[in-house]
N, C-alpha and C positions, 0 to 999 in steps of 0.2 A: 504494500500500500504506500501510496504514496502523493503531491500534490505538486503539479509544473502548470502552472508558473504556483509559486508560493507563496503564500501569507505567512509571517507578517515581511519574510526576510526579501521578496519579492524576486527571489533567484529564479531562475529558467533552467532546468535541464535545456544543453544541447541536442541535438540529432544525435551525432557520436554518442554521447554519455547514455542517450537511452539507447540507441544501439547495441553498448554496452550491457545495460540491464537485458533487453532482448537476450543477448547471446546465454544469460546466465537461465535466464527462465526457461529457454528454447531445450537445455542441459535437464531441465524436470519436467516432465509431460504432465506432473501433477497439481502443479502450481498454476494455480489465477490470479492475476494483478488486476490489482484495484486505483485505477489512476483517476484523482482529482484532479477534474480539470477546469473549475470553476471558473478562474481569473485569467482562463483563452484571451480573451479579448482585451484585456487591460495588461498589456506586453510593453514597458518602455526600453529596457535594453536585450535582441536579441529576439529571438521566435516562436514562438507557440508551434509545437511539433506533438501530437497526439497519438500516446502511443499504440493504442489500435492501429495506428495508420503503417505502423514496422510489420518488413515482410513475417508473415506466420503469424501476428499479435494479434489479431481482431478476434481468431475465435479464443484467444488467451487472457482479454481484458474486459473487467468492466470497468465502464467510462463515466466517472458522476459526472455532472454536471446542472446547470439548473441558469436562472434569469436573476438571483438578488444581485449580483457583484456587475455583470455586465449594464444591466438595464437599472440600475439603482434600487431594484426591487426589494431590500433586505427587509424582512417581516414578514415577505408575501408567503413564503416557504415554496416556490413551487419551484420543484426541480425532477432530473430525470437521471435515468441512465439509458447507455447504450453497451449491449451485451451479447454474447450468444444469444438464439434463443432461449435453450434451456435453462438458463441460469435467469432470461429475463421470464419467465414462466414462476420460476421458483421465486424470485423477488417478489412478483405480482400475488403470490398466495400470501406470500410473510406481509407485505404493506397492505392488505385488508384488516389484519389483526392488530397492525400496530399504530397505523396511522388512521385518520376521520378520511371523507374526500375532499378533494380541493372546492369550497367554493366558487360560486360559479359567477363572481366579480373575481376572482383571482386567474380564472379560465379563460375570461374575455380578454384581463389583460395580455397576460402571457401567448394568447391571439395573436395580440395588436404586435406583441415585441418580435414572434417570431415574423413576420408579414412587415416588419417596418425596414425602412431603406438604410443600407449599411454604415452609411455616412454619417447616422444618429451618432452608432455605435464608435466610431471615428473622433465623428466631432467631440461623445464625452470623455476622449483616449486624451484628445489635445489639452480639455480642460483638466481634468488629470495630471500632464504630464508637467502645466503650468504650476500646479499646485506643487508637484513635487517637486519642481526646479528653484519655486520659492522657497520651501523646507529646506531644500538643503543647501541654497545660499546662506540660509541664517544661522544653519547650523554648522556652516564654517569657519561664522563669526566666534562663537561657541570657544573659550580658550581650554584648551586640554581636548578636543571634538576628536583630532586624532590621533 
């Protein structure tokens, strides 16, 4: 298990470095990865690489994911995975028992986020990226910061 791009420390796995993971997992026919991939969208240095997307990994991974961190949605809880079947079968029995369903103002939005133009998602990259360029000018004012 694990989470690329990362909270709080905002690291990225590389392609290589998960390639590397790949080659280790590829070694145990037994093992399934659990990759959080929440904060896809919100990448300032480097690139979001999904690791389903490595040759052999898709039927090896399940992929969280969901709309608080991309769309600002935090509170809404509405999120997904993408898995083998089987395992998205078995999820689906386990998330009746544990969870309510999604209300249906929370269905419309999450609608509207998948169905909207990319550029939303962009544009809240750039204010984002502003916000962190000002944190961490001031935190170089900061004596002792490094």
């Amino acid at each position: 298990m694990f989470s690329s791009p990362c909270n709080p420390s905002g690291s990225v796995l590389t392609r290589e470095e998960l390639q590397q993971l790949a080659d280790v997992v590829a070694r145990h026919p037994d093992l399934i990865v659990v990759s959080d991939e929440i904060y896809e969208h919100i990448v300032f240095d480097g690139e979001h690489v999904s690791f389903a997307s490595l040759p052999g990994m898709a039927e090896r991974t399940v992929t969280v994911n969901g709309l608080s961190k991309a769309f600002a949605l935090t509170g809404w809880r509405v999120g997904y995975i993408g898995a083998p079947e089987w395992i998205a079968k078995a999820c689906t029995r386990l998330q009746g028992q544990f969870t309510s369903g999604t209300n249906s103002i929370a269905q419309r939005v999450t609608l509207a986020c998948m169905q909207a133009d990319p550029a939303l998602l962009a544009s809240m990259r750039e204010d984002f990226q502003r916000r962190r360029e000002l944190v961490l000018k001031a935190l170089e004012q900061v004596p002792g910061w490094h």
